[in-house]
mmCIF file of the N, C-alpha and C atoms, coordinates in Angstrom:
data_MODEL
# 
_entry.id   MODEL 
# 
loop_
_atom_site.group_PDB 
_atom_site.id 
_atom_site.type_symbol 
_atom_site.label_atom_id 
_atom_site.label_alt_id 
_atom_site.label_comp_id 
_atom_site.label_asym_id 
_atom_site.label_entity_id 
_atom_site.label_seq_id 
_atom_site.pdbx_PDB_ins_code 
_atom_site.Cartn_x 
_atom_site.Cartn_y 
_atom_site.Cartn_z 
_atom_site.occupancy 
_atom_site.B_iso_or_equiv 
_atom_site.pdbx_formal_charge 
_atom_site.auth_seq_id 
_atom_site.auth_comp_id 
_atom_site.auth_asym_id 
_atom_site.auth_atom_id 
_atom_site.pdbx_PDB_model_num 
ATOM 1   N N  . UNK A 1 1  ? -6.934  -50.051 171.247 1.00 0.00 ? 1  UNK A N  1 
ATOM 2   C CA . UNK A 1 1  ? -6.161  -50.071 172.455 1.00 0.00 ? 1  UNK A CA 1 
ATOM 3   C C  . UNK A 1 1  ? -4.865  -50.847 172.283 1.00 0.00 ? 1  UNK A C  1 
ATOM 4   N N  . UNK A 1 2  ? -5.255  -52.067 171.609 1.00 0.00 ? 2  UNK A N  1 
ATOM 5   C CA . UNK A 1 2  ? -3.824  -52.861 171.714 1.00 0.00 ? 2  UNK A CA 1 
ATOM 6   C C  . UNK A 1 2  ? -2.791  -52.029 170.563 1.00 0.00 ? 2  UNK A C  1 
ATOM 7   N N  . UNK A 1 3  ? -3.514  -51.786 169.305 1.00 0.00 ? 3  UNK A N  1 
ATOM 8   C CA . UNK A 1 3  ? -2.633  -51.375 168.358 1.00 0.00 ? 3  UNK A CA 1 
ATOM 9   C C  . UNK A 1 3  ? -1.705  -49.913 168.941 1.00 0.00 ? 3  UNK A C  1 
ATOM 10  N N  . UNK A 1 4  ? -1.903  -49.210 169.876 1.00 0.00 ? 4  UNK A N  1 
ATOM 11  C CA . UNK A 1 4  ? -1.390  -48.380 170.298 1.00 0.00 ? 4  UNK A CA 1 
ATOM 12  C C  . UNK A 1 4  ? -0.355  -48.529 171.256 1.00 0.00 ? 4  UNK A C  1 
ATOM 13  N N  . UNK A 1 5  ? -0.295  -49.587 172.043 1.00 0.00 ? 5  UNK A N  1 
ATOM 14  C CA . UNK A 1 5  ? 1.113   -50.359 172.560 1.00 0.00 ? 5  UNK A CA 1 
ATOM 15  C C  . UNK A 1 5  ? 1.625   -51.115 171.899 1.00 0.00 ? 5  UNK A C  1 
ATOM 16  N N  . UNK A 1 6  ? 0.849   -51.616 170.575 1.00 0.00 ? 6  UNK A N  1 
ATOM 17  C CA . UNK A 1 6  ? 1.993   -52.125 169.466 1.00 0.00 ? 6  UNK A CA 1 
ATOM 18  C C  . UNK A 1 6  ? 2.982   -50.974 169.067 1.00 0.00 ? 6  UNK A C  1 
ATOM 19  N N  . UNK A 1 7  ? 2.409   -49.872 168.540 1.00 0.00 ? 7  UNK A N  1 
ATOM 20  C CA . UNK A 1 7  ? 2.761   -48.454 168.173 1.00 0.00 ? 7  UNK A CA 1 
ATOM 21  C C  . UNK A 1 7  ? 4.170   -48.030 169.477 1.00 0.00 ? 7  UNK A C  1 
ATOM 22  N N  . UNK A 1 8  ? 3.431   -47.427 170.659 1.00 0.00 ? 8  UNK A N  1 
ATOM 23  C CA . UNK A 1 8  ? 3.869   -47.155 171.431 1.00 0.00 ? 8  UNK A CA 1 
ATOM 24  C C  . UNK A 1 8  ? 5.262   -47.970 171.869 1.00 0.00 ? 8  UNK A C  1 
ATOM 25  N N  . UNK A 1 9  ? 5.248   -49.306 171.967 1.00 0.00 ? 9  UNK A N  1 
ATOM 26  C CA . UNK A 1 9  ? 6.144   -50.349 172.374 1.00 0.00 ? 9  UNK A CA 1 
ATOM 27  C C  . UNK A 1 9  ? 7.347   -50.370 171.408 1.00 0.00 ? 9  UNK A C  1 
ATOM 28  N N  . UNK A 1 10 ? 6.825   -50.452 170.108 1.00 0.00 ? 10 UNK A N  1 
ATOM 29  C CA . UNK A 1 10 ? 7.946   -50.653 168.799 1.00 0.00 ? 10 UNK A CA 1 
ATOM 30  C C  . UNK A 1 10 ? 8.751   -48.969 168.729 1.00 0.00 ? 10 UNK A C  1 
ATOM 31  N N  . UNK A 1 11 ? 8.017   -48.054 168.817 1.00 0.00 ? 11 UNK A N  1 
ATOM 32  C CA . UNK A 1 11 ? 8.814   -46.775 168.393 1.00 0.00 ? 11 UNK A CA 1 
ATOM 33  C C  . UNK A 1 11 ? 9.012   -46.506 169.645 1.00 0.00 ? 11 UNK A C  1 
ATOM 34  N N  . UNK A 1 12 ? 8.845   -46.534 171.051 1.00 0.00 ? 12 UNK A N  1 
ATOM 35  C CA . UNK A 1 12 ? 9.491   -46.045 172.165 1.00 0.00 ? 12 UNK A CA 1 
ATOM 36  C C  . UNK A 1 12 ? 9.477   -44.393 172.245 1.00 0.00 ? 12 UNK A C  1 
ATOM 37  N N  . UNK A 1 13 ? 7.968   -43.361 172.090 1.00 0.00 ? 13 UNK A N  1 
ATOM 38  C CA . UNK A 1 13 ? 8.282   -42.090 172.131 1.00 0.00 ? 13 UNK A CA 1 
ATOM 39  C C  . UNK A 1 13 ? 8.405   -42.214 173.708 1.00 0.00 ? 13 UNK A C  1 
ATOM 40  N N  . UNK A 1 14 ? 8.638   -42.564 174.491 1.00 0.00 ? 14 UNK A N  1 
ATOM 41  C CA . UNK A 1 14 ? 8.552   -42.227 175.961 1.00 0.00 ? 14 UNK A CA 1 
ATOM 42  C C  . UNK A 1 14 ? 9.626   -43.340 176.279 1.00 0.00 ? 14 UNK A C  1 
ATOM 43  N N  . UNK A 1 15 ? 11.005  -42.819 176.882 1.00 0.00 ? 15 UNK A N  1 
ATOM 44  C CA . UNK A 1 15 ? 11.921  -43.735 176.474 1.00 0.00 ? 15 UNK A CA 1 
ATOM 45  C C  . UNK A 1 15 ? 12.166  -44.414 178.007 1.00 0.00 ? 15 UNK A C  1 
ATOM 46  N N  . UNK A 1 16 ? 11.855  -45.784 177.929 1.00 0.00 ? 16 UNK A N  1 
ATOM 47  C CA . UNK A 1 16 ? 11.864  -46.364 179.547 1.00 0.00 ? 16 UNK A CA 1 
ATOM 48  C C  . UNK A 1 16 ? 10.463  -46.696 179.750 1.00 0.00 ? 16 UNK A C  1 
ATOM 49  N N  . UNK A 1 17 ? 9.493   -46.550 178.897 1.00 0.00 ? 17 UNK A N  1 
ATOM 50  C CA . UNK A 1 17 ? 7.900   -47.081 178.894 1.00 0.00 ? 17 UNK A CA 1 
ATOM 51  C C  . UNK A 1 17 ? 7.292   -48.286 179.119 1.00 0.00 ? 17 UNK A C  1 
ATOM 52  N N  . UNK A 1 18 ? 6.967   -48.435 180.666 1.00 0.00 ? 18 UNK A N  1 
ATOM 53  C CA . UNK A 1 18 ? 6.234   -50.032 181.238 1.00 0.00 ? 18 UNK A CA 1 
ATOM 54  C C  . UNK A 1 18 ? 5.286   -50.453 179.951 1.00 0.00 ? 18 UNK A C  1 
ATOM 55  N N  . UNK A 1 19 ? 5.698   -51.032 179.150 1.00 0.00 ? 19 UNK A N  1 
ATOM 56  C CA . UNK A 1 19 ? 5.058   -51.260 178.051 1.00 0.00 ? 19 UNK A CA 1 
ATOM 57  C C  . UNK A 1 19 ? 4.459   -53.045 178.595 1.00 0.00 ? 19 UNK A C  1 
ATOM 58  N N  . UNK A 1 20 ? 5.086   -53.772 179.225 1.00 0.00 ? 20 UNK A N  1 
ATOM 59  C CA . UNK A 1 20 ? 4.932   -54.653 179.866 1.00 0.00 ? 20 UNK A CA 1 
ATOM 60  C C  . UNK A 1 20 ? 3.086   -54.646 180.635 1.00 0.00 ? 20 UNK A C  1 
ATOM 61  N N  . UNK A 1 21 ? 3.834   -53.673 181.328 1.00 0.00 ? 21 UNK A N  1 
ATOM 62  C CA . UNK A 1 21 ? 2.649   -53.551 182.492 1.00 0.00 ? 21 UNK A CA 1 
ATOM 63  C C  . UNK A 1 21 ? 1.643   -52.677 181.551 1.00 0.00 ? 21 UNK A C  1 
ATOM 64  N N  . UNK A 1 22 ? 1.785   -51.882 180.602 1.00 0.00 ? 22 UNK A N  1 
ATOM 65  C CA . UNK A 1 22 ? 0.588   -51.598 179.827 1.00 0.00 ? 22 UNK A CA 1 
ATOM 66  C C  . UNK A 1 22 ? -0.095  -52.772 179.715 1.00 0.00 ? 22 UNK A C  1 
ATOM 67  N N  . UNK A 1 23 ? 0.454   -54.167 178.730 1.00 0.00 ? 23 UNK A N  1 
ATOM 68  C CA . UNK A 1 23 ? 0.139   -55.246 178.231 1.00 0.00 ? 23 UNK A CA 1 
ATOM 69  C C  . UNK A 1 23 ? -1.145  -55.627 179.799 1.00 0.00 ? 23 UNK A C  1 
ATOM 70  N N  . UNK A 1 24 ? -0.181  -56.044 180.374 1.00 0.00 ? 24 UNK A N  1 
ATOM 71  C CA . UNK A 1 24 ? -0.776  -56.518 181.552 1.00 0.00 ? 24 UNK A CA 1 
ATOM 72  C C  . UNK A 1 24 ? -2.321  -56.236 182.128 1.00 0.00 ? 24 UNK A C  1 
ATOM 73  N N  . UNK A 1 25 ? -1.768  -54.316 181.933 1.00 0.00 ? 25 UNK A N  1 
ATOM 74  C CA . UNK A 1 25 ? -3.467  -53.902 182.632 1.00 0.00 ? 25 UNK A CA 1 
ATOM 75  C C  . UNK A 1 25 ? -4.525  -54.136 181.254 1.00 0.00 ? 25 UNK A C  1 
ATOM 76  N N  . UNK A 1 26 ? -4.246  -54.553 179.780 1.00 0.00 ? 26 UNK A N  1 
ATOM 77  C CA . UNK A 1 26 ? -5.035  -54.326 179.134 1.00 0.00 ? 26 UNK A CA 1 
ATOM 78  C C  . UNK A 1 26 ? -5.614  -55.441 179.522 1.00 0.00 ? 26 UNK A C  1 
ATOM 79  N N  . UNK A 1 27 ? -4.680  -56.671 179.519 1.00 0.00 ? 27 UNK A N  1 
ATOM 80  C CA . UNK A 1 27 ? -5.566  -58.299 179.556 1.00 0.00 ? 27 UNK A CA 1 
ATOM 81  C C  . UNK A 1 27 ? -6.216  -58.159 180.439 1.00 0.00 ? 27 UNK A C  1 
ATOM 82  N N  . UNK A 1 28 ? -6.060  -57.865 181.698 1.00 0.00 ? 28 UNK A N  1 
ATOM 83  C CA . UNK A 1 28 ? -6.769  -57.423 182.983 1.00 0.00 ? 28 UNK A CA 1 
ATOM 84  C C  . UNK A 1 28 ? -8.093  -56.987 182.939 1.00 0.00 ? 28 UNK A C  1 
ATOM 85  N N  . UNK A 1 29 ? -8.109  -56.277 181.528 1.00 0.00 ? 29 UNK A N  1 
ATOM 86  C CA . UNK A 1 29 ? -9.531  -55.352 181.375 1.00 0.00 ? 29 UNK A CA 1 
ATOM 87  C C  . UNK A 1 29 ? -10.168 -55.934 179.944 1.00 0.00 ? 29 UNK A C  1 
ATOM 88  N N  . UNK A 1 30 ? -9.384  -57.055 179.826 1.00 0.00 ? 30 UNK A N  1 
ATOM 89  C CA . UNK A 1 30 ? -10.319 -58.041 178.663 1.00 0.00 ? 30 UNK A CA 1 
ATOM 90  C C  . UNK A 1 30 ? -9.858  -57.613 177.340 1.00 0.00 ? 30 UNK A C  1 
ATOM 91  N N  . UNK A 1 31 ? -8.534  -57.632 177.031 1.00 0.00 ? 31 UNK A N  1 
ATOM 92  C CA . UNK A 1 31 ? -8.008  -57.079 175.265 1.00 0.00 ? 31 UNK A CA 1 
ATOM 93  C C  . UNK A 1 31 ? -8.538  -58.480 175.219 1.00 0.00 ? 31 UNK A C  1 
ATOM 94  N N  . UNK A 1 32 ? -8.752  -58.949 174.037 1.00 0.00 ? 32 UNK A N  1 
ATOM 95  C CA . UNK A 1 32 ? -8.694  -59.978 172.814 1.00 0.00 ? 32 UNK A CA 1 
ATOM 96  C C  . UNK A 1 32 ? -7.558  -60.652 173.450 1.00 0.00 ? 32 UNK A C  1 
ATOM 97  N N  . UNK A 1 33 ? -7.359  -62.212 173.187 1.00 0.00 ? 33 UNK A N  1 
ATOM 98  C CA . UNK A 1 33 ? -6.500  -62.935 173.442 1.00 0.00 ? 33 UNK A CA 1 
ATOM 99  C C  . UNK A 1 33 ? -5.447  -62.978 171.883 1.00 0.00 ? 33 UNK A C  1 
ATOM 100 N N  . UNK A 1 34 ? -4.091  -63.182 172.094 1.00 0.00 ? 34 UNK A N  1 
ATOM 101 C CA . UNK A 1 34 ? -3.412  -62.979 171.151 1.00 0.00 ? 34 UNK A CA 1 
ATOM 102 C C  . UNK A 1 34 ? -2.892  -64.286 170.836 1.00 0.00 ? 34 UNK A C  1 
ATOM 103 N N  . UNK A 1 35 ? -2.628  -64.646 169.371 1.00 0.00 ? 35 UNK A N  1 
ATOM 104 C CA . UNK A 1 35 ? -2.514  -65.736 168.552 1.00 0.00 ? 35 UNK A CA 1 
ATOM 105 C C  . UNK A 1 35 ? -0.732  -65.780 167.959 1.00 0.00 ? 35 UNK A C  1 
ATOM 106 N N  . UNK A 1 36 ? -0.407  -66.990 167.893 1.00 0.00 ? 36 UNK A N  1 
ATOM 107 C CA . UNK A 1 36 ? 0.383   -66.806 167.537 1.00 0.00 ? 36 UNK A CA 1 
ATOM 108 C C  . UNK A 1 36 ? 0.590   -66.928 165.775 1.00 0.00 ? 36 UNK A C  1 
ATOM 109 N N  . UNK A 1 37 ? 1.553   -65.830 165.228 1.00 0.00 ? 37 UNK A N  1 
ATOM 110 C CA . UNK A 1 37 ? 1.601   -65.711 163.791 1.00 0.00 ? 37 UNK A CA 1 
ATOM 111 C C  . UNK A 1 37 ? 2.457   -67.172 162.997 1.00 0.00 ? 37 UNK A C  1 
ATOM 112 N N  . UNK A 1 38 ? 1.684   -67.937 162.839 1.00 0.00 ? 38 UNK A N  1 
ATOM 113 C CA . UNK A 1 38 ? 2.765   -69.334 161.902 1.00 0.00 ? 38 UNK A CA 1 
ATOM 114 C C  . UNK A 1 38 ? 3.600   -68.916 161.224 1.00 0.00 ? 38 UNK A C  1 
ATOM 115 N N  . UNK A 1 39 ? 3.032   -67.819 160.027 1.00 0.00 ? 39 UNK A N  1 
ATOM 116 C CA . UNK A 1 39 ? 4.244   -67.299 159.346 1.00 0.00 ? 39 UNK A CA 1 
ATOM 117 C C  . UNK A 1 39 ? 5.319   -66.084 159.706 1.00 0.00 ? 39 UNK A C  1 
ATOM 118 N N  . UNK A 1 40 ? 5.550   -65.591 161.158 1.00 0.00 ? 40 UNK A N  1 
ATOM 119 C CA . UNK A 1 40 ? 6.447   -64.813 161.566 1.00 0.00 ? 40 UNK A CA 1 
ATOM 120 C C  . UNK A 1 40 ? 6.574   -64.766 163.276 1.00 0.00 ? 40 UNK A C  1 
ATOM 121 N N  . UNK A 1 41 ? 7.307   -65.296 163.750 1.00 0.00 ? 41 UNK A N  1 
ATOM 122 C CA . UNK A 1 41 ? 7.807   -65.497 165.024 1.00 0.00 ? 41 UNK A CA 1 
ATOM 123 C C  . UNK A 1 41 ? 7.525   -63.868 165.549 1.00 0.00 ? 41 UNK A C  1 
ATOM 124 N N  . UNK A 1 42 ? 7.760   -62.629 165.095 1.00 0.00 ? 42 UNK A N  1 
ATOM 125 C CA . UNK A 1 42 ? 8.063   -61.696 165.465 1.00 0.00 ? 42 UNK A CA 1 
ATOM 126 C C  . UNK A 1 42 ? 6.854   -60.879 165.777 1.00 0.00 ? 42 UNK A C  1 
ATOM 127 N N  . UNK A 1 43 ? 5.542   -61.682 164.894 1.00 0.00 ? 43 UNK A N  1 
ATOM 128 C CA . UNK A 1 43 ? 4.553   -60.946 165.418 1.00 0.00 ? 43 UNK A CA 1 
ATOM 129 C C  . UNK A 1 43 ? 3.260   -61.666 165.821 1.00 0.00 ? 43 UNK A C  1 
ATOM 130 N N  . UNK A 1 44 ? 1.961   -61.715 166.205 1.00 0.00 ? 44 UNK A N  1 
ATOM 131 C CA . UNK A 1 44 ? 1.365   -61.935 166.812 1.00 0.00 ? 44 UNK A CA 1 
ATOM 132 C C  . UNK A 1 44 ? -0.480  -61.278 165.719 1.00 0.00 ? 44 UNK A C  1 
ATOM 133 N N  . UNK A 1 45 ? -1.425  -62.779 166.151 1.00 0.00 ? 45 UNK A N  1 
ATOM 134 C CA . UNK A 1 45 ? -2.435  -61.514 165.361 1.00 0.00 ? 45 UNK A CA 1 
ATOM 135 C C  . UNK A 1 45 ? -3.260  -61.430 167.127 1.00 0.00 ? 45 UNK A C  1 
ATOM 136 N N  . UNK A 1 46 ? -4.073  -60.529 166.722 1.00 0.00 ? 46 UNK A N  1 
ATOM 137 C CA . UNK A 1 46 ? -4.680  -60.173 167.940 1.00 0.00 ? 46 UNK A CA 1 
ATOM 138 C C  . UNK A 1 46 ? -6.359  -59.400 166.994 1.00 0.00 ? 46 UNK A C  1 
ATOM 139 N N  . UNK A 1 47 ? -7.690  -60.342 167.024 1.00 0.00 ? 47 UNK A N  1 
ATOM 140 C CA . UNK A 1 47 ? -8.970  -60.064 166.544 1.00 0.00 ? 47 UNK A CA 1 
ATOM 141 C C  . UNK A 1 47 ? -8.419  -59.929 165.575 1.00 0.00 ? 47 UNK A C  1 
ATOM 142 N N  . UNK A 1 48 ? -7.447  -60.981 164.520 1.00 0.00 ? 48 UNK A N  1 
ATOM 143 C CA . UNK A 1 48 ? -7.240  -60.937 163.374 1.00 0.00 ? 48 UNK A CA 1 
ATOM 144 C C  . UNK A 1 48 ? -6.188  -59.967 162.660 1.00 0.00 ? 48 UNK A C  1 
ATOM 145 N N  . UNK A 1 49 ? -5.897  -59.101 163.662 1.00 0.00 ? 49 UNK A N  1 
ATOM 146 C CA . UNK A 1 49 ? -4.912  -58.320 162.721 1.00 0.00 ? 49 UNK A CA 1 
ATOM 147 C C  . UNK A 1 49 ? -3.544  -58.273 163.132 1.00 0.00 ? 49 UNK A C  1 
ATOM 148 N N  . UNK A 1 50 ? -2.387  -58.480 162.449 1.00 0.00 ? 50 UNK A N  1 
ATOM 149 C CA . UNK A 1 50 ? -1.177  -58.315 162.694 1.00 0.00 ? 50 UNK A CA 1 
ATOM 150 C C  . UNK A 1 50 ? -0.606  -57.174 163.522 1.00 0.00 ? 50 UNK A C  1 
ATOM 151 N N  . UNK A 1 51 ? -0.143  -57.841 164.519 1.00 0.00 ? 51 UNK A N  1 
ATOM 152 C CA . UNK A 1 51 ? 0.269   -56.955 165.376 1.00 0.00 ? 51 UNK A CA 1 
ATOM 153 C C  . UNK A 1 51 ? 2.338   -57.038 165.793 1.00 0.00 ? 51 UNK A C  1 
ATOM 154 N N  . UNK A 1 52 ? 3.168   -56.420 165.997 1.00 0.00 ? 52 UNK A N  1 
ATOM 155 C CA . UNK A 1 52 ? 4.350   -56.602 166.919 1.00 0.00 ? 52 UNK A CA 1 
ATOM 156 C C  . UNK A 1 52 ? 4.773   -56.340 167.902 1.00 0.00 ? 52 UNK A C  1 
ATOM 157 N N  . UNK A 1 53 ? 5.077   -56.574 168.985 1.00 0.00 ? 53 UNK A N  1 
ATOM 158 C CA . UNK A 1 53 ? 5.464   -55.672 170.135 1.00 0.00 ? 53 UNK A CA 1 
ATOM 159 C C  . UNK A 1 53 ? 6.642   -56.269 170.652 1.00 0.00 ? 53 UNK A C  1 
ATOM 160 N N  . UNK A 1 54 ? 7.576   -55.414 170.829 1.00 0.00 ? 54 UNK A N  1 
ATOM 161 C CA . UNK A 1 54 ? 8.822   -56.747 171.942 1.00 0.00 ? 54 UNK A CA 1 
ATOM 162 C C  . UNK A 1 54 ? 8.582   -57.611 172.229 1.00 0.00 ? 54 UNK A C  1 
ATOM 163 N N  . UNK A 1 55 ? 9.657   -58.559 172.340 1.00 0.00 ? 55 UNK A N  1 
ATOM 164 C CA . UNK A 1 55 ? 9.906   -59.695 172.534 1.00 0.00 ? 55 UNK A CA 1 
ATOM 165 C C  . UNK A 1 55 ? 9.097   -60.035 173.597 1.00 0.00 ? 55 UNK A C  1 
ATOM 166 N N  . UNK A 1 56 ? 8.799   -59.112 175.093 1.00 0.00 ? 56 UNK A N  1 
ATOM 167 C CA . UNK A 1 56 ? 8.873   -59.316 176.599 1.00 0.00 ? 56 UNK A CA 1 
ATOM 168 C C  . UNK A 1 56 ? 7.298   -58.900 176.793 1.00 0.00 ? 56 UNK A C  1 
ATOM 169 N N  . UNK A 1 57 ? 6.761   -57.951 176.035 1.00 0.00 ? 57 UNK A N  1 
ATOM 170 C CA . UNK A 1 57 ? 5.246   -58.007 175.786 1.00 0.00 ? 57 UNK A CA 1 
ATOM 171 C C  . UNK A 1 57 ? 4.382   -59.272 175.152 1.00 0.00 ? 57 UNK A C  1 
ATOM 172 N N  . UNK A 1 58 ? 5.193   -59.366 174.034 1.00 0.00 ? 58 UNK A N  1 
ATOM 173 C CA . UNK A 1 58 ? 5.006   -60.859 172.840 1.00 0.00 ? 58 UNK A CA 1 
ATOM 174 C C  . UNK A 1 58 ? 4.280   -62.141 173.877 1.00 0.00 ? 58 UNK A C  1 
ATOM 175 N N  . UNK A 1 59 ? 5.942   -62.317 174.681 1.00 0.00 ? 59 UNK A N  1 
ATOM 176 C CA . UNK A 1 59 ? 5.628   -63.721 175.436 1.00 0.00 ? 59 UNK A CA 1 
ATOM 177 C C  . UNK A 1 59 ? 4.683   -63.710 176.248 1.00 0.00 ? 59 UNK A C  1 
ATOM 178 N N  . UNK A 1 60 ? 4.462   -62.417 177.117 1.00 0.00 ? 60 UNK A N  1 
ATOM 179 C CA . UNK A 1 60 ? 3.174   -62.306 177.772 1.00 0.00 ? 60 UNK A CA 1 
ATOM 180 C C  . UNK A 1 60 ? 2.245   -62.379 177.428 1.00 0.00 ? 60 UNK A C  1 
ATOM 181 N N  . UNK A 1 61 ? 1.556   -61.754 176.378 1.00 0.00 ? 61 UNK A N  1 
ATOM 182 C CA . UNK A 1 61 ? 0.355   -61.864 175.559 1.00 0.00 ? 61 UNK A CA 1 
ATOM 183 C C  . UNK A 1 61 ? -0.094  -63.294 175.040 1.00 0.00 ? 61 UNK A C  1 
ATOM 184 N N  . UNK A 1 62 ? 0.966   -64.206 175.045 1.00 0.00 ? 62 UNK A N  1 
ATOM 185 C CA . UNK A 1 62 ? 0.653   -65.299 174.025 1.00 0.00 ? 62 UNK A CA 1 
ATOM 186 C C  . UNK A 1 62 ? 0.531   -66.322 175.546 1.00 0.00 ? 62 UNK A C  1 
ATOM 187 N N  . UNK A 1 63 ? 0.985   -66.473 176.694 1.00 0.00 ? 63 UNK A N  1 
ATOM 188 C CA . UNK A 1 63 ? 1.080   -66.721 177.668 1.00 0.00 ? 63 UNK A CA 1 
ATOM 189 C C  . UNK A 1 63 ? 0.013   -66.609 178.644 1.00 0.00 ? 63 UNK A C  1 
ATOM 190 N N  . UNK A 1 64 ? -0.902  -65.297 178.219 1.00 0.00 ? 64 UNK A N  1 
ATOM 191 C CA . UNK A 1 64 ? -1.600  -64.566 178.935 1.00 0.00 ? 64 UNK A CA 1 
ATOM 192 C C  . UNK A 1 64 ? -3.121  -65.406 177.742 1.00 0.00 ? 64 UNK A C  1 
ATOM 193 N N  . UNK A 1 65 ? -2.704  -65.756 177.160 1.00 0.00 ? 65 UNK A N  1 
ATOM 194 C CA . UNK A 1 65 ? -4.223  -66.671 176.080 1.00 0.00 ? 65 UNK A CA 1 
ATOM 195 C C  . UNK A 1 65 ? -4.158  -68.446 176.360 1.00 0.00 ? 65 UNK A C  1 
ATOM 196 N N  . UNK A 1 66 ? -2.925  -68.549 176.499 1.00 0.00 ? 66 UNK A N  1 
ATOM 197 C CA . UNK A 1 66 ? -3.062  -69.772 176.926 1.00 0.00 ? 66 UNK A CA 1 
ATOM 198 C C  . UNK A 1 66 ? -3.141  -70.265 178.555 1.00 0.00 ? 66 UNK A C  1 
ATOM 199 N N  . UNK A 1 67 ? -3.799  -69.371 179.189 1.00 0.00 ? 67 UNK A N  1 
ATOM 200 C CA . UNK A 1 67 ? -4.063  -69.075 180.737 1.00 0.00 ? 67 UNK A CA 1 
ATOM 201 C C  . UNK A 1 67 ? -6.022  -69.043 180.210 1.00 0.00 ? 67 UNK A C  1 
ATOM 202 N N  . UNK A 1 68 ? -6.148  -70.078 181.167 1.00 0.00 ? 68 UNK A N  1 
ATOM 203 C CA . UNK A 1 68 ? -7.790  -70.533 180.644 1.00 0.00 ? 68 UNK A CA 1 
ATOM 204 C C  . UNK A 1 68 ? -8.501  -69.513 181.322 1.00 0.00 ? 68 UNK A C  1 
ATOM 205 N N  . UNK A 1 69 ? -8.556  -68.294 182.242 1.00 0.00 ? 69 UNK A N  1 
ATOM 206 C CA . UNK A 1 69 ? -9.067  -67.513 183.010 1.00 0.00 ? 69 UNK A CA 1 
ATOM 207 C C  . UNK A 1 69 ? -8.008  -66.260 183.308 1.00 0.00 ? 69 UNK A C  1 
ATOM 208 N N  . UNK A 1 70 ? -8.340  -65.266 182.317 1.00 0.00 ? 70 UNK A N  1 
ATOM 209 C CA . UNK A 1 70 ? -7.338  -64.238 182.007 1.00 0.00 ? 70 UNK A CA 1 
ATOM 210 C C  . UNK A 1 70 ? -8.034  -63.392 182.920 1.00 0.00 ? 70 UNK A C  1 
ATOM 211 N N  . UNK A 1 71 ? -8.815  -63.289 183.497 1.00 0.00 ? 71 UNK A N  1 
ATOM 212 C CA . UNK A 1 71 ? -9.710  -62.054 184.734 1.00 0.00 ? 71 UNK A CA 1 
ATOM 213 C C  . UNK A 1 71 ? -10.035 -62.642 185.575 1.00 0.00 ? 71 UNK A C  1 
# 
């Protein structure tokens, strides 16, 4: 699920895509909390695996783990 708004978010096939509010409804429905990468500002791991998404998804996700009650 998440790797597909990584996908979706970075290549933009749907141009103008609430990629935001994707993020949003996933935490909503319990994605994995996302970590931040020490060795690259730009990406994020999420259940261990390297992930990227915009900047404006990024901060949410990492924002959205350090929120002690994400549901």
């Amino acid at each position: 699920m998440c790797g597909t708004l990584s996908w979706a978010s970075c290549n933009e096939p749907v141009a103008g895509g609430d990629w935001l509010g994707c993020a949003e409804a996933l935490v909503a429905h319990g994605m994995p909390a996302a970590q931040p990468d020490p060795q690259d500002d730009a990406t994020v791991f999420v259940e261990g695996r390297r992930m990227a998404f915009p900047d404006e998804v990024t901060d949410f996700l990492l924002g959205a783990a350090a929120t002690p009650s994400r549901r």
